[in-house]
C-alpha positions in Angstrom: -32.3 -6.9 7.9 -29.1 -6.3 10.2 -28.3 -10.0 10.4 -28.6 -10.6 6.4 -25.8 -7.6 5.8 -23.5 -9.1 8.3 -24.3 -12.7 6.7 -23.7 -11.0 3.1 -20.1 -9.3 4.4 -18.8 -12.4 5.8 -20.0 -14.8 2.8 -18.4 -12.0 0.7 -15.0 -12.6 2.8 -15.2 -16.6 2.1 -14.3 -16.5 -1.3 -16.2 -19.7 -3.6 -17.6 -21.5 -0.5 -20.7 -22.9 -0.8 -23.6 -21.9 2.0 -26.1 -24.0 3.0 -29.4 -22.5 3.1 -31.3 -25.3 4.9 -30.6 -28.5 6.4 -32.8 -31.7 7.8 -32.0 -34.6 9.9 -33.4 -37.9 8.3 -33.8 -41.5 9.6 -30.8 -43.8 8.7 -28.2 -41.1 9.3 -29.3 -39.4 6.2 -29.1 -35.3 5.9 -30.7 -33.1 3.6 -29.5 -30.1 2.6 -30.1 -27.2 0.1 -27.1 -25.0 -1.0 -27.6 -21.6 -2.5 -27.0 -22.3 -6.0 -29.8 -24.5 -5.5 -28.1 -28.1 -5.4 -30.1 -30.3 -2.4 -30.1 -33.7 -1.8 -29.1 -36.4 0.6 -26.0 -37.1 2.3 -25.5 -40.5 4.1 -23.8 -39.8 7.3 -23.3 -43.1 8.9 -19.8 -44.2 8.6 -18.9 -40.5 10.1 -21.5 -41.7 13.2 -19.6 -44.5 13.9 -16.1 -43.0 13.2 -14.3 -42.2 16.8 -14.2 -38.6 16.6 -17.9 -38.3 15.8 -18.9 -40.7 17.9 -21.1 -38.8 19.7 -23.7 -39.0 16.4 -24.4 -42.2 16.8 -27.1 -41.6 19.2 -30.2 -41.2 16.8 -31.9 -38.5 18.9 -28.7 -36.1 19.2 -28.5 -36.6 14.9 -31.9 -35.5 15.0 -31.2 -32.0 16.3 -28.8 -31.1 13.2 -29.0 -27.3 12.8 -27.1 -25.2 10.0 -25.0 -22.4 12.1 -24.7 -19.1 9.5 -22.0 -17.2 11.3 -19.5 -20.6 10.7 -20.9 -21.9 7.7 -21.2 -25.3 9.3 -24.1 -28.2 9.8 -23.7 -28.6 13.3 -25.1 -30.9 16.6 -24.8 -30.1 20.1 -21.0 -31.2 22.1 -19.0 -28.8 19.2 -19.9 -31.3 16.2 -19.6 -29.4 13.4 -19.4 -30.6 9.4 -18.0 -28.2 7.0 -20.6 -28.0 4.2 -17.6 -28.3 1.3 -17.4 -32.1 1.9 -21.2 -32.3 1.9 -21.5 -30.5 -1.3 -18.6 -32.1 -3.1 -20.5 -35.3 -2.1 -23.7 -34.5 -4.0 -22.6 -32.3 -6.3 -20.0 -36.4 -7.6 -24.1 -37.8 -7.3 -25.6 -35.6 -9.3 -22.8 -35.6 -12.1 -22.4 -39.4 -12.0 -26.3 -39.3 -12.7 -26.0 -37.1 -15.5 -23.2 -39.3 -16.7 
């Protein structure tokens, strides 16, 4: 219970952000993810593995280990990778309205 009121006071302090509420590691360089007003889907990832500064994701076994850190708000892998969730959400949330459309 003490963890989800410090959670609730710092998402309070972010504004419009959007928080992911799970996240998954898929073959391909694909990751799911589930934000809290319910939007989930896939995100393909592999022209940020090969990009220099993220590098370090190229090797399949270190994307595996994607974890969503609560305190920053971010998708994150061991060696200080870290996504911000706004440019994963702004991706799926162009999908889904270009399916709609």
């Amino acid at each position: 219970m003490g963890m989800s009121l410090v959670n609730r006071r710092y998402r309070s302090r972010r504004g419009s952000m959007h928080t992911v509420t799970e996240c998954r590691a898929e073959g391909n360089y694909t990751l799911w993810v589930r934000f809290d007003d319910g939007l989930e889907g896939r995100v393909y990832l592999g022209e940020f593995a090969l990009a220099t500064s993220y590098g370090r994701l190229f090797d399949e076994d270190l994307f595996s280990r994607a974890a969503f850190d609560p305190v920053s708000n971010t998708v994150t892998w061991g060696g200080g990778i870290n996504l911000d969730p706004e440019v994963l959400y702004r991706d799926l949330a162009s999908k889904a309205h270009a399916a709609v459309h």
